[in-house]
N, C-alpha and C positions, 0 to 999 in steps of 0.2 A: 529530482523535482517531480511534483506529480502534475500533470496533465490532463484536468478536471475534465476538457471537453472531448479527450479524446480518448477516455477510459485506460489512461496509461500512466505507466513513469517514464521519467524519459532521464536518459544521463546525459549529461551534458560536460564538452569540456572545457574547461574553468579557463583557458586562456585564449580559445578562440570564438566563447559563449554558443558554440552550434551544439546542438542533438548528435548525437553518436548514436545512439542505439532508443530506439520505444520499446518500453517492457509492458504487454498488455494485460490488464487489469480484471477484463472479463465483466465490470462494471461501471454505471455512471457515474459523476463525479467520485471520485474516486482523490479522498484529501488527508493530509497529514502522512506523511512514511518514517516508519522505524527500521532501521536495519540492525539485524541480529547481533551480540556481541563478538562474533566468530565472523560478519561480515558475507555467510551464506545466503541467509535470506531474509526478505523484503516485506513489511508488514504494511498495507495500506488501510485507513478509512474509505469506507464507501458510503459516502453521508445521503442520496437517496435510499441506497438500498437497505440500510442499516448494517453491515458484513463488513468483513475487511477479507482482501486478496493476500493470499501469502505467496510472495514471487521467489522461483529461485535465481538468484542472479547471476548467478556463473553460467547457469543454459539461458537467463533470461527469457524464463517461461511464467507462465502461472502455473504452479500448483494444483491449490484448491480455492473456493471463498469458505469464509465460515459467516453463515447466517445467524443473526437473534432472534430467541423464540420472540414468537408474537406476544407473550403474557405477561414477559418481563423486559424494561426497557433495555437499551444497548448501552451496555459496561464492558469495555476493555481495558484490560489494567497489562503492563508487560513487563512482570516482576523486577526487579533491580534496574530497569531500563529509564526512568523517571519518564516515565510517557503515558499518557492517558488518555483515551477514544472515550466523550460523552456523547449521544444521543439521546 
């Protein structure tokens, strides 16, 4: 689940509804997650920043962000993933 206000994802577990772990983001709101088809890692929107955080989830780090150029608006597309990031 992402965690808009606290620049994280957070896993949660499903039978006792608490946080287990915050995966931080490295940015603000920070909305919609795709997780890889392999289940390594974590793709987030970052709807102020324009970027998405690529997390890895087994160290439950951030990576990297990837930024959009200024000149062109933000399109993320995540081939065969049916998921789509517009800005």
């Amino acid at each position: 689940m992402t965690a808009e206000l606290a620049n994280a994802v957070d896993v949660i577990d499903p039978s006792t509804r608490k946080v287990l772990v915050e995966i931080p983001t490295g940015e603000p709101q920070s909305h919609m997650l795709v997780i890889s088809p392999d289940g390594y890692r974590g793709y987030t929107a970052n709807v102020s920043a324009g970027s998405v955080s690529v997390l890895d989830l087994a160290k439950r780090t951030l990576i990297t962000t990837i930024s959009r150029s200024q000149e062109r608006p933000a399109h993320f597309h995540f081939a065969g993933w049916q998921t789509h990031f517009h800005s």
